[in-house]
Structure formats: structure tokens, C-alpha cells
C-alpha positions as CSV (number, residue, x, y, z in Angstrom):
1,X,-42.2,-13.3,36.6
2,X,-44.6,-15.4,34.5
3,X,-43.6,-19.1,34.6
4,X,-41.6,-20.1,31.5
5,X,-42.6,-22.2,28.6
6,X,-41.4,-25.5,28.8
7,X,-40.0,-27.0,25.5
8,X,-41.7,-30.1,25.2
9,X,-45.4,-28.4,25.9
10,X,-44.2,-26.3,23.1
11,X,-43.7,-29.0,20.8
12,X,-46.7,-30.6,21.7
13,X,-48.2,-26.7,20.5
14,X,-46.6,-27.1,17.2
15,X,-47.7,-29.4,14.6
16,X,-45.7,-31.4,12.1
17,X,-45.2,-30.2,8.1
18,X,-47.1,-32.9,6.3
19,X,-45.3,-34.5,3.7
20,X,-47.1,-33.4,0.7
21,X,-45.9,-29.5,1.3
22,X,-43.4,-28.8,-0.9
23,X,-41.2,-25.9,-0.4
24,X,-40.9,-23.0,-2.6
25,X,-38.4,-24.0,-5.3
26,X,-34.9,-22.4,-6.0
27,X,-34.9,-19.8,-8.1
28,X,-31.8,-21.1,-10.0
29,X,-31.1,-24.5,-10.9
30,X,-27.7,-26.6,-10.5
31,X,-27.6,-30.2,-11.2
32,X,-27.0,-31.9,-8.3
33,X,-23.8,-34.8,-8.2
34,X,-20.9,-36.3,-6.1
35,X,-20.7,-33.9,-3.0
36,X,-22.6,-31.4,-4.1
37,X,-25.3,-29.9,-1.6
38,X,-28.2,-28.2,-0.7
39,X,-27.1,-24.9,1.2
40,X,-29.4,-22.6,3.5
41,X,-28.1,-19.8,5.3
42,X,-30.3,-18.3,8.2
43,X,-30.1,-15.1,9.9
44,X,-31.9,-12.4,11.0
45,X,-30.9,-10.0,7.5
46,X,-29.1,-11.2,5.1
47,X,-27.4,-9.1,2.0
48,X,-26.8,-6.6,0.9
49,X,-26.7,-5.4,4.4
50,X,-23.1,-3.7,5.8
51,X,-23.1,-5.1,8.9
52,X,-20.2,-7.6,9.3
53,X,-22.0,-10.9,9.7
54,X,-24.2,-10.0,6.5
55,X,-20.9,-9.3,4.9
56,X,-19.6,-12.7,6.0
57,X,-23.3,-14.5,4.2
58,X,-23.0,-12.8,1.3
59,X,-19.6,-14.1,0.1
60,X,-20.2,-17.9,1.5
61,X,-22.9,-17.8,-0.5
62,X,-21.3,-16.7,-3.8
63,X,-18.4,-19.0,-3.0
64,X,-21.1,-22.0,-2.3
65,X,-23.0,-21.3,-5.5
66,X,-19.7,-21.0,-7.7
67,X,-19.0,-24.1,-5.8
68,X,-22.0,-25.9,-7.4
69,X,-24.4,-25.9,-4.2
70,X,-28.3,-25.0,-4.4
71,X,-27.7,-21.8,-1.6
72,X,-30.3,-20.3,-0.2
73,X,-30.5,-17.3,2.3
74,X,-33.7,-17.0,4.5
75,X,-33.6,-13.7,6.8
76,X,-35.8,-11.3,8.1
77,X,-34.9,-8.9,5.5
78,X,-32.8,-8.4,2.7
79,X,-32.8,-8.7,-0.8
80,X,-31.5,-10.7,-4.1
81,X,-27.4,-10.1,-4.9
82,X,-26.8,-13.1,-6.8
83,X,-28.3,-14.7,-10.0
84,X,-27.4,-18.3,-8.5
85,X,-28.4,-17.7,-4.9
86,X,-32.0,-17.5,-3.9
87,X,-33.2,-15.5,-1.1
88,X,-36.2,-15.8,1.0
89,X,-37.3,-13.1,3.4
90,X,-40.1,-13.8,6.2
91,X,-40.3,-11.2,9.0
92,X,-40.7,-14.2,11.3
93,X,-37.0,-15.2,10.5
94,X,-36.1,-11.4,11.5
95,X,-35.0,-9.1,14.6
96,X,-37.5,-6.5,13.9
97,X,-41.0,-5.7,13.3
98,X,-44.1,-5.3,15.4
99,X,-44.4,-8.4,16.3
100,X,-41.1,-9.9,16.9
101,X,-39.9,-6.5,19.2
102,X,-43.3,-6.9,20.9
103,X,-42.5,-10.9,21.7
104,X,-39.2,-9.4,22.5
105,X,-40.6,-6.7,25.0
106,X,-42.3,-9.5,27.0
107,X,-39.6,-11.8,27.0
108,X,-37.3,-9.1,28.5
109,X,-39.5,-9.0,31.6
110,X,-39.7,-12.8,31.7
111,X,-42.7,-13.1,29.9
112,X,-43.1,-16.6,27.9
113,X,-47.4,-16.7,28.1
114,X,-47.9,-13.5,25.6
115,X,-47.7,-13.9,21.6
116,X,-44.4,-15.9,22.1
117,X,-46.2,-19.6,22.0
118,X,-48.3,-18.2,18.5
119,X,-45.0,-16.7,17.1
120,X,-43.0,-19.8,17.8
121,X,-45.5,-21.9,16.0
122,X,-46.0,-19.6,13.1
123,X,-41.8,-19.5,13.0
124,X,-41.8,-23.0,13.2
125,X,-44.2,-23.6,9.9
126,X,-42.1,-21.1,7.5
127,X,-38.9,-22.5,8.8
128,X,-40.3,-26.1,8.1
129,X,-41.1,-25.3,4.7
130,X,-38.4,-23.3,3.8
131,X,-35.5,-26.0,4.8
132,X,-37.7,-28.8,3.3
133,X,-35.2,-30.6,1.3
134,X,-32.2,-28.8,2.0
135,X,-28.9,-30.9,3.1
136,X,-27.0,-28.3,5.0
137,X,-28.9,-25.0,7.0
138,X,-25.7,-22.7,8.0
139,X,-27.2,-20.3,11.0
140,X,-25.5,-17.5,12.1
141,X,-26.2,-16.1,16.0
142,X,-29.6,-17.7,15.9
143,X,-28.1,-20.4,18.8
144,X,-26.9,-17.9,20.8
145,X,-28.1,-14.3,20.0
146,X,-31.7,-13.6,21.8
147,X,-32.7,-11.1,18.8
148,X,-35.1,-13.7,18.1
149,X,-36.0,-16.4,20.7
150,X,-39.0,-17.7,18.4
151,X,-36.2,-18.4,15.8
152,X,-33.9,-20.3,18.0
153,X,-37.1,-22.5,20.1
154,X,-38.6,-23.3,16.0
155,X,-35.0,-24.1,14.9
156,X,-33.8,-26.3,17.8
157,X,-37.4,-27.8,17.8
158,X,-36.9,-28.7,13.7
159,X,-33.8,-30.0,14.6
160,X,-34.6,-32.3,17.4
161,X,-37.2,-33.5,15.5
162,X,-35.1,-34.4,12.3
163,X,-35.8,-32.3,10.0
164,X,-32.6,-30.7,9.7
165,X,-30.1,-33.4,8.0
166,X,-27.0,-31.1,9.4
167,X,-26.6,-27.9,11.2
168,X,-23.8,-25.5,11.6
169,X,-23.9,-23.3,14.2
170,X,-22.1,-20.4,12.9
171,X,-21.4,-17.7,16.6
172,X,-20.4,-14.5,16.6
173,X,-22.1,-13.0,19.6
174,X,-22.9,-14.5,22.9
175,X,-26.2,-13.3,24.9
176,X,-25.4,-14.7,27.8
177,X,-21.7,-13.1,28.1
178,X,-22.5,-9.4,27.4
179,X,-22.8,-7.5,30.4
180,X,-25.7,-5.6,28.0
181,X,-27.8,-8.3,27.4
182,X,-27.8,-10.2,30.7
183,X,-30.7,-8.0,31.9
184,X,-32.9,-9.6,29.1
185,X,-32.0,-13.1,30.0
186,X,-34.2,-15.5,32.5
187,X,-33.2,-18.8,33.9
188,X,-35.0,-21.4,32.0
189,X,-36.6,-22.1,28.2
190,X,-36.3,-20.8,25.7
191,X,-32.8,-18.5,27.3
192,X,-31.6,-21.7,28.1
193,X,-31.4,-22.6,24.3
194,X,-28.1,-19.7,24.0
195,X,-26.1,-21.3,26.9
196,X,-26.5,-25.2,26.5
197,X,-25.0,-27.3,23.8
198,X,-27.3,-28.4,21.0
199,X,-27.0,-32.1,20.5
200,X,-25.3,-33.0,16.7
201,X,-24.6,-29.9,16.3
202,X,-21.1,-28.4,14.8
203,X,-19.9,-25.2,16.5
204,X,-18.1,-22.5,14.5
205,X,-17.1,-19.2,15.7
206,X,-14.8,-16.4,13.8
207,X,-11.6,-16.5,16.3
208,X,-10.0,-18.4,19.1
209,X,-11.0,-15.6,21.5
210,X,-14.6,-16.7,20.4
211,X,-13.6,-20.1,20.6
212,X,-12.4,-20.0,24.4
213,X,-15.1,-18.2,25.1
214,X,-17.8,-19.9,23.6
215,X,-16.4,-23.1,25.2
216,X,-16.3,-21.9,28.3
217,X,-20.3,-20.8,28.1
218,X,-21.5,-24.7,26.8
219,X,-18.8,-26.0,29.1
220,X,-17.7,-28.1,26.3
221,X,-14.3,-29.0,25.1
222,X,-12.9,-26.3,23.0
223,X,-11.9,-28.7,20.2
224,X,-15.3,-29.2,19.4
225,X,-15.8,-25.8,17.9
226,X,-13.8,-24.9,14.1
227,X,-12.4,-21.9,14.3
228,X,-13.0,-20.0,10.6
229,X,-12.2,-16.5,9.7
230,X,-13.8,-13.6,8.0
231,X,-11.4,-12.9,5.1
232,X,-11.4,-9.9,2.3
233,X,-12.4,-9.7,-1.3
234,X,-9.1,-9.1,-2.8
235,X,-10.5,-8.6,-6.6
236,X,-13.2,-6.0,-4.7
237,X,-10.4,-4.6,-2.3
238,X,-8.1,-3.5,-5.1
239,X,-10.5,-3.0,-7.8
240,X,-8.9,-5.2,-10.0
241,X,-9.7,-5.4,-13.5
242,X,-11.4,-9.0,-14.6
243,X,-9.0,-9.0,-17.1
244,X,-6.2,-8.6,-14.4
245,X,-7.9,-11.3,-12.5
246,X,-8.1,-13.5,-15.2
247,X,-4.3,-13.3,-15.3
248,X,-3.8,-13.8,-11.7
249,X,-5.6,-17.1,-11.4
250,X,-3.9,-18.3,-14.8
251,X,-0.6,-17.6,-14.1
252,X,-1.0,-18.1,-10.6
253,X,0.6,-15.0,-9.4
254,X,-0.8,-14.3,-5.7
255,X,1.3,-17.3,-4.7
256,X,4.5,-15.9,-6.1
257,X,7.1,-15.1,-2.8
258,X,8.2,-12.5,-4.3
259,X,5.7,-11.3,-6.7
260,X,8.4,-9.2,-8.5
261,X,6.9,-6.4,-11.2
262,X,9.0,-5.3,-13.8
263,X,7.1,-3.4,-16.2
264,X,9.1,-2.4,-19.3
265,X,9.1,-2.8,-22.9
266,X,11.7,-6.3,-23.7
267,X,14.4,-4.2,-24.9
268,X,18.6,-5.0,-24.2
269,X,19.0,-1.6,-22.3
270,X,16.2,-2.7,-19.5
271,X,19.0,-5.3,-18.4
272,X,16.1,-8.1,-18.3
273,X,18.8,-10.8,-18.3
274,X,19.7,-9.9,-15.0
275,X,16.1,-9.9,-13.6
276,X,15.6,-13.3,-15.3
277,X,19.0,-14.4,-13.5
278,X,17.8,-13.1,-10.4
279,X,14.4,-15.2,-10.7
280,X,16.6,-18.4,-11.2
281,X,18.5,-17.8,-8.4
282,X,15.7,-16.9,-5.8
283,X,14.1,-20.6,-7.2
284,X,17.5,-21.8,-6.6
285,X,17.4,-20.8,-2.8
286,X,14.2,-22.0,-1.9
287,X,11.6,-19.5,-2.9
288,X,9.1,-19.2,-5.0
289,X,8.7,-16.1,-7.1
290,X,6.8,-15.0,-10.1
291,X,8.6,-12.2,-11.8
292,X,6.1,-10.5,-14.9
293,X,7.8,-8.4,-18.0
294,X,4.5,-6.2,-18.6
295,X,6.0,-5.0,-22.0
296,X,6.2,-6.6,-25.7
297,X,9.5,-6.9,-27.8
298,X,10.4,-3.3,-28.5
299,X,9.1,-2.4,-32.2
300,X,12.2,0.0,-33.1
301,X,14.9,-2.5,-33.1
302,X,15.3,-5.5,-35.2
303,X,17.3,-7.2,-33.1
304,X,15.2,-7.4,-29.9
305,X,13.8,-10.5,-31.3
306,X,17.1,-11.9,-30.8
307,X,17.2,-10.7,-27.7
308,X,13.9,-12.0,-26.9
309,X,15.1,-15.6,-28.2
310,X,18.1,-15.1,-25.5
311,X,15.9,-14.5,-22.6
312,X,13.7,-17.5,-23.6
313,X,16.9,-19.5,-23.9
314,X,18.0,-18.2,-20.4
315,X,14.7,-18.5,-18.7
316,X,15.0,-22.1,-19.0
317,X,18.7,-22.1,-18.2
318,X,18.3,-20.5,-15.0
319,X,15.4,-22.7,-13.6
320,X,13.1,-19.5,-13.9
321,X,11.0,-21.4,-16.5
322,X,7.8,-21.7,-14.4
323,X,8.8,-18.3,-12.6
324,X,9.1,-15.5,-15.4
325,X,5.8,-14.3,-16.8
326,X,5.9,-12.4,-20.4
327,X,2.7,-10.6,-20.6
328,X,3.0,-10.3,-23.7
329,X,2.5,-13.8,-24.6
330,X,0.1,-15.0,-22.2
331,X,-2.3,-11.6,-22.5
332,X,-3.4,-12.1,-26.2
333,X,-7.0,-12.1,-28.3
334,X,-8.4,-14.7,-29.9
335,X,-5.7,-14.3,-33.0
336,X,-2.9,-14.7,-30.8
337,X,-2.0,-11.5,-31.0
338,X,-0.8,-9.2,-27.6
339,X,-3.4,-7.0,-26.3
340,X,-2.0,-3.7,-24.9
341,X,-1.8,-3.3,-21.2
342,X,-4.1,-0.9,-19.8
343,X,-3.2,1.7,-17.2
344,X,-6.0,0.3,-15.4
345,X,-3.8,-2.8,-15.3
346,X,-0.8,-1.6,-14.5
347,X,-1.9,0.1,-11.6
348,X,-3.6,-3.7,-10.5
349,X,0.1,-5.1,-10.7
350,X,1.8,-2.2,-8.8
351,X,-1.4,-2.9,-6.2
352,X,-0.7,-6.4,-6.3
353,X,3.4,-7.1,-6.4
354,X,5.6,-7.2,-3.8
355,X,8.3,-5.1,-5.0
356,X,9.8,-3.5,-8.2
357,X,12.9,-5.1,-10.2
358,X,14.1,-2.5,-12.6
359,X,18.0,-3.6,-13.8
360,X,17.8,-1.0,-16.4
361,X,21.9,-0.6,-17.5
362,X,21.0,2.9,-18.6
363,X,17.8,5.4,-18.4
364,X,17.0,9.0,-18.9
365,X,14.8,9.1,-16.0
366,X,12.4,5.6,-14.9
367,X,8.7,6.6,-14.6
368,X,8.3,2.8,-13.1
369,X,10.1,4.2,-9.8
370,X,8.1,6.9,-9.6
371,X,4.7,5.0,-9.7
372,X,6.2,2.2,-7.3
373,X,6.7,5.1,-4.8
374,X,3.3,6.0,-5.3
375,X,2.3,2.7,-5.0
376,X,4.3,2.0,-1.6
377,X,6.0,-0.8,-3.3
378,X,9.8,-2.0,-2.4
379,X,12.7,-0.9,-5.3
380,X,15.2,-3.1,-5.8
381,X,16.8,-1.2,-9.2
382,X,20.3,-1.0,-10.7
383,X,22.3,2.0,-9.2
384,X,22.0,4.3,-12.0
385,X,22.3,8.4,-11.6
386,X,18.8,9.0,-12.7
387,X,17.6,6.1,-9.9
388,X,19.4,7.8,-7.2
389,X,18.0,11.1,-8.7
390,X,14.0,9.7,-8.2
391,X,14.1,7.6,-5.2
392,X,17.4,8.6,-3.3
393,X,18.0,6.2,0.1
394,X,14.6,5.1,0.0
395,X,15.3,2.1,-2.7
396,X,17.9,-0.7,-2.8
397,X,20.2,-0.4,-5.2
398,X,22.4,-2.9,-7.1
399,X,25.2,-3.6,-10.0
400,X,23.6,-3.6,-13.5
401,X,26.3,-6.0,-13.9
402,X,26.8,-7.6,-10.7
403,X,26.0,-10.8,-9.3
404,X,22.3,-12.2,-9.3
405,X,22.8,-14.9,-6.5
406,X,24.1,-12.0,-4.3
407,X,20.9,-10.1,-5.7
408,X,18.5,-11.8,-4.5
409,X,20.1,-12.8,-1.4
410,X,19.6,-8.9,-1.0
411,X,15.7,-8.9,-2.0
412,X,15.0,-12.2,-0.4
413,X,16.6,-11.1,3.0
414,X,15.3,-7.5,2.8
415,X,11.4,-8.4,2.0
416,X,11.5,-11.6,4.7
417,X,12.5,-9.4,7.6
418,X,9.3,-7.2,7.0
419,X,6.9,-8.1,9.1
420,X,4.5,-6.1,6.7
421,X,5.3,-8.7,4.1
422,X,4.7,-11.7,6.3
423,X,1.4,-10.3,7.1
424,X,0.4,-9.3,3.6
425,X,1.7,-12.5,1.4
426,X,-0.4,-14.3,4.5
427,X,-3.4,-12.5,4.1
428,X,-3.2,-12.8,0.2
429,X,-2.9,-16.4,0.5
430,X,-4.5,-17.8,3.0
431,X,-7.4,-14.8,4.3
432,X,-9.2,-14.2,0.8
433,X,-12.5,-15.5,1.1
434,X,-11.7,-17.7,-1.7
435,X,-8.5,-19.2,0.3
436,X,-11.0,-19.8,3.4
437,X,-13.8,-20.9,1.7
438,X,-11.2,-23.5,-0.2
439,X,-9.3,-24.5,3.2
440,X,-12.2,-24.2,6.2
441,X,-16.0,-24.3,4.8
442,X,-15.8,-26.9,1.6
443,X,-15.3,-29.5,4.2
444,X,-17.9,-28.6,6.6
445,X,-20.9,-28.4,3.8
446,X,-19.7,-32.2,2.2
């Protein structure tokens, strides 16, 4: 084995940026104030790739621009996805290519004399200028992945020399723990780099199985590393319509528990008094529901505007005032006038809700049931021939008529002791990547 290259005779190889390089500006412009920051992301490929760590870049860097940060991605490959978040590719900063699995090949056998000491220095010169003036440089595997050991020696070298203000160390894969890689790795620099705590660094890895284990290879307490997620693109999961998630964000409906749907036109026969009632009364016991009417006032009989003026009247009665949703009111143009629900739209709300409430006191047959089964959605529905007809013992059935405390006792109990609820109004709240980005990462860039 040829004798390894010692870190401080490689920083005596590499020279200092001068000051007056400037580095390429963003390509998109955001007025910097209060916490904002300068963002760069470093891998070895950034987006639109499908593996899961590009999947993971990509959305912290939408959620970073939205937030108001300059975000930059610099990879090995890859290729513009965003209009606010620049990307820089360098095949120095990558995991393939002739030269980088050539350095690779050598360093496999132990081999530190070879191109390595060139590579490093050419690495450490497009790293330099590409994080001049950046607050925040987010790097993912490069502190403890050997795809690229140039990377990691430029990057820790940058860093120990200043000129990297702060430094997230984000981990998904350790070299020195897979049973694959060990083969590869040699006692000494630059190996050592993926096995020994960087100093004023911050440590983040994607679970507490990472975290254990990650503290257990820099044999460092295991509070020192955050713990954040991957989550799921709940708009791109579900297809949503924007105008669907327009109505989400305003009326706040993802943090209903329940997120009752009962889509039907505002009519006396649908019963809606008792759904309304049944709102109030989950408020009443502690929960916190969102029930949405999809349909307008019925057009055929005059006196569903009276009607309508009831529900209002016992919306605010029941303490459902915050909790009912009309669509029609709050889904209008610029006139003020309701827009019509699209199919589209509907199917967003049956993907979306939690169950279906349909109190009808009398239908010929109830389509809603029918799509909800489709849907895999919960029935809770009045116990009406044609309801027993559709969906037999797999819905729960009530009075038209009967109590709504005892209701949605029913719904309340029925829906909590589903573990398949628990999971998903979890996942919907807290394991978007807007919920993690909002409770785990904001923090970490200010």
C-alpha cells in the first residue's frame, strides 16, 4: 500500500481563493432581509434524479426558495427544476466520470500518490468559488460516503479554513458501516474524514436508526445529531387540483380531525342540520373537525334559502362556526359568484377526507356512497333502505333523526381506534414536506 496523504501537506498543495474572485451569480434574485439566507446544497447529483436523496434536494430546495433563501444546488450532474433555485453542475463535485472513478480505482487499493492530490486541488478551486458568499452549504453523504473522497478532503479543507460560515452535515449512508464498502476503506486520510467528527459541524441523519448508528461511528453523543425525515408531496401524491389546494390551505382543511366530506346540493331532504349538529358536538368533545357542504342552495325550491339562513343560524349555535365549510361561499370568482365544483375536485376531497357524512332523511339511491366506497373512505350515513341497499354492513349507520352527541361519539370512537387513521392524519400533518420543512429545517438554515 502507497503511504497516505497527510491532510495538512495537502493543504499546503492547495492554494487560497483570492478575494477578488467572485462567484458565478444566482440565476434568480431574492432580496435578502431579517433571517433570510444564502442556501447551497451539495451532492454528488442533484434533480431531477429518482434516487431518494435527490428526491429529498429537490423539495428542500423548493421549500427554501418559497421560503425566501438564495438556494443553490452544486452536483456532479443534474439539471435546472426550479425557476428560483439555481443549479451548478461540475463533474468534480460528482461520483462518476473518468477521472473521479479513476481517483476512485486507486484509492480502493490504497492509493493516495496518483491523480488524487491534482483532483483534490482542482475540487477544492470550484468548491471555493462556488460557496463564495453563501451562508448555509447543506451536504448530503459527502462526510461520510467515499463516492468522492476529493469532495469530502476540498470540503473539510474549506471548512477548516473558514470559508464555510455553517455546515450541515446531512447522512444517509455510512462507508465505514457497510460490510460492502469496507474493502475500499484504508486506515488513515482522507478515509478517516467518513469516521471522525468534523469540528462545528451539525449532524443530521433521516431516522433514529441512522442516528444510533451514526453516533456510534463518531463516538459522539447521540444528541448531537437532529433527526429529520423524508416526508411526501401530498399535492403531487394525490394529484390535487391547485384550485383544490388553494382551498386546503385557506380553509385549513388537512388539520380537520375528522375531515368530514359531505358533498350534496344544500337542500332540507339531505338532513344537513344534523351534520352541522354533529360538527358542534364533535367541537364540543374535544375535537377538531372541518366538515365541507360541496353543494350550492338547491335552484328548484324557493325555500332553500330559508333553509340555508337556518343552517347559518345553527352553525353558530352549535359552536360549528369555525368547523363547517360551505363551498359554495368560499369557492367563488372575482364577482362573488360560486364557481361549479369540478369532478376533478371532488375526487381531491373524497382523496383527502377522512370519512363520508351523508344524513340524507330520504334518497332514491346516494351516488356519494358509491364513490366513497370507491374511494376507501369511512360511511357514517343515515340508515335509509337505499343506504343499506349500496353499502350493506360495510357503513355505519345512524337515526336521521336521532341524536348528534351520540353521533359523533359513534364517528369519533370508530375513526380513533383505527390505527390507519392515526397513521394517516399523522402523516398528513406532520410528514408533508411542507410540515417538516416548517417544524425541522427552518431552524437549522437561520
Amino acid at each position: 500500500m502507497n503511504s497516505t496523504v497527510h491532510h495538512d501537506l495537502l493543504s499546503a498543495a492547495v492554494p487560497i481563493i483570492e478575494a477578488e474572485n467572485e462567484a458565478r451569480p444566482l440565476q434568480v434574485k431574492k432580496a435578502i432581509t431579517g433571517s433570510q439566507r444564502s442556501v447551497a446544497i451539495l451532492h454528488y447529483a442533484g434533480p431531477p434524479g429518482l434516487g431518494g436523496v435527490e428526491v429529498t434536494i429537490l423539495h428542500h430546495a423548493r421549500l427554501l426558495a418559497a421560503a425566501g433563501h438564495q438556494t443553490r444546488i452544486l452536483a456532479g450532474q443534474g439539471a435546472r427544476f426550479h425557476p428560483d433555485v439555481e443549479t451548478i453542475t461540475d463533474p468534480l463535485f460528482g461520483s462518476r466520470g473518468s477521472d473521479i472513478e479513476a481517483m476512485n480505482h486507486e484509492l480502493a487499493l490504497g492509493n493516495t500518490s496518483g491523480i488524487f492530490p491534482a483532483i483534490c486541488e482542482a475540487t477544492y478551486n470550484a468548491l471555493a468559488q462556488a460557496l463564495r458568499h453563501v451562508d448555509v452549504v447543506i451536504a448530503h453523504n459527502v462526510l461520510t460516503l467515499h463516492k468522492n473522497l476529493a469532495l469530502t478532503t476540498a470540503l473539510h479543507l474549506l471548512h477548516q479554513r473558514g470559508g464555510i460560515k455553517k455546515l450541515l452535515a446531512w447522512c444517509h449512508d455510512f462507508a465505514w458501516q457497510d460490510p460492502l464498502y469496507l474493502p475500499e476503506l484504508h486506515p488513515g486520510e482522507p478515509w478517516d474524514l467518513l469516521r471522525r467528527p468534523w469540528d462545528d459541524v451539525r449532524y443530521i441523519v433521516v431516522s433514529h436508526d441512522r442516528q444510533q448508528r451514526l453516533a456510534e461511528l463518531l463516538d459522539i453523543p447521540i444528541d448531537q445529531i437532529d433527526v429529520v425525515h423524508p416526508g411526501v408531496d401530498l399535492a403531487a401524491f394525490y394529484k390535487l387540483e391547485i384550485a383544490t389546494q388553494r382551498l386546503i390551505e385557506q380553509q385549513q382543511l388537512l388539520g380537520g380531525d375528522p375531515f368530514l366530506l359531505l358533498p350534496a346540493r344544500i337542500t332540507r331532504r339531505k338532513n344537513i342540520e344534523q351534520a352541522i349538529a354533529i360538527a358542534g358536538a364533535l367541537h364540543t368533545q374535544g375535537h377538531q373537525p372541518k366538515l365541507v357542504i360541496t353543494g350550492p342552495p338547491g335552484p328548484h325550491n324557493p325555500t332553500n334559502a330559508t333553509y340555508l339562513a337556518e343552517l347559518q343560524a345553527l352553525q353558530y349555535q352549535s359552536g360549528a362556526e369555525d368547523t363547517v365549510v360551505f363551498l359554495y361561499a368560499v369557492y367563488t370568482d372575482e364577482h362573488d359568484c360560486p364557481r361549479p365544483i369540478s369532478d376533478a375536485m371532488m375526487a381531491d376531497f373524497y382523496r383527502l377526507a377522512d370519512a363520508l357524512l351523508f344524513p340524507s332523511r330520504a334518497e332514491g339511491f346516494g351516488i356519494p356512497l358509491i364513490e366513497a366506497g370507491l374511494s376507501g373512505l369511512p360511511i357514517f350515513c343515515s340508515d335509509i333502505a337505499p343506504f343499506r341497499e349500496i353499502a350493506g354492513a360495510a357503513a355505519h349507520y345512524f337515526d336521521p333523526y336521532g341524536d348528534p352527541a351520540r353521533i359523533a361519539e359513534q364517528i369519533a370512537a370508530t375513526l380513533h381506534s383505527d390505527l390507519r387513521y392515526a397513521l394517516r392524519r399523522h402523516i398528513r400533518l406532520h410528514a408533508t414536506w411542507e410540515a417538516i420543512y416548517q417544524q425541522d429545517i427552518d431552524h437549522l438554515i437561520g
